[in-house]
N, C-alpha and C positions, 0 to 999 in steps of 0.2 A: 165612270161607273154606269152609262147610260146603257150600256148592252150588258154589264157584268153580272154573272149570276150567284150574286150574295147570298141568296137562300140557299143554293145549294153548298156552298162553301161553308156557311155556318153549320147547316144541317148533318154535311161529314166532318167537322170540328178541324176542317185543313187552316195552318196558318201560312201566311202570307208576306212575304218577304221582298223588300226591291231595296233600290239605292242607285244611287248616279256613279258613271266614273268619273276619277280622276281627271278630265281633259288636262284641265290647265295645267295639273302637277306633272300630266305624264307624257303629255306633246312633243314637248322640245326632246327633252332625251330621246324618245323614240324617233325625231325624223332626224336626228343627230347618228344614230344607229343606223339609221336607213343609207344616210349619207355617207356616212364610215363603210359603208359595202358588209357592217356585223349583221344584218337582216336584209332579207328581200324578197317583198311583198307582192312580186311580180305576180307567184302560183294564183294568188286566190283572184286576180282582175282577171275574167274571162272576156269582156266585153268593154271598149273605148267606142263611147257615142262624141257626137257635135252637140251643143247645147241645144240646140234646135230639135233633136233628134231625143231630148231627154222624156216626152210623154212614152216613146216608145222602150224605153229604158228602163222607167220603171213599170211599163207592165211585162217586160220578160224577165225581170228581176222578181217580181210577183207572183208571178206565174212558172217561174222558173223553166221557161221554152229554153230551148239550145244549151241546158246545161250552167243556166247562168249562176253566179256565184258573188259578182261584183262588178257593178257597171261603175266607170270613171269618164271623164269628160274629157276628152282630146280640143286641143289646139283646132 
């Protein structure tokens, strides 16, 4: 809440909604799916960095240079 601007949120009466996913419930199924060849997550990875290479990953990811969409960590 350290930058958030509460007065103004209160001031237009907007409410405010969040929540976590699912990870734990919905992991397995889905890379169970992945693996079954029923989904393939290939479209949204635009970019495979080296771990070494990951400050610069996420600031094109940030920044959104080259169209970036989804950086992953290659071998």
């Amino acid at each position: 809440m350290d930058k958030f601007p509460i007065g103004a949120v209160m001031n237009r009466g907007l409410t405010i909604r969040s929540g976590q996913c699912h990870v734990d419930r919905d992991l397995r199924p889905l890379l169970q799916r992945i693996e079954d060849g029923e989904i393939d997550p290939s479209y949204i990875v635009t970019h495979a960095m080296k771990l070494d290479d990951a400050p610069v990953g996420y600031e094109t990811f940030k920044k959104k240079r080259d169209d970036c969409l989804k950086v992953v960590r290659k071998p």
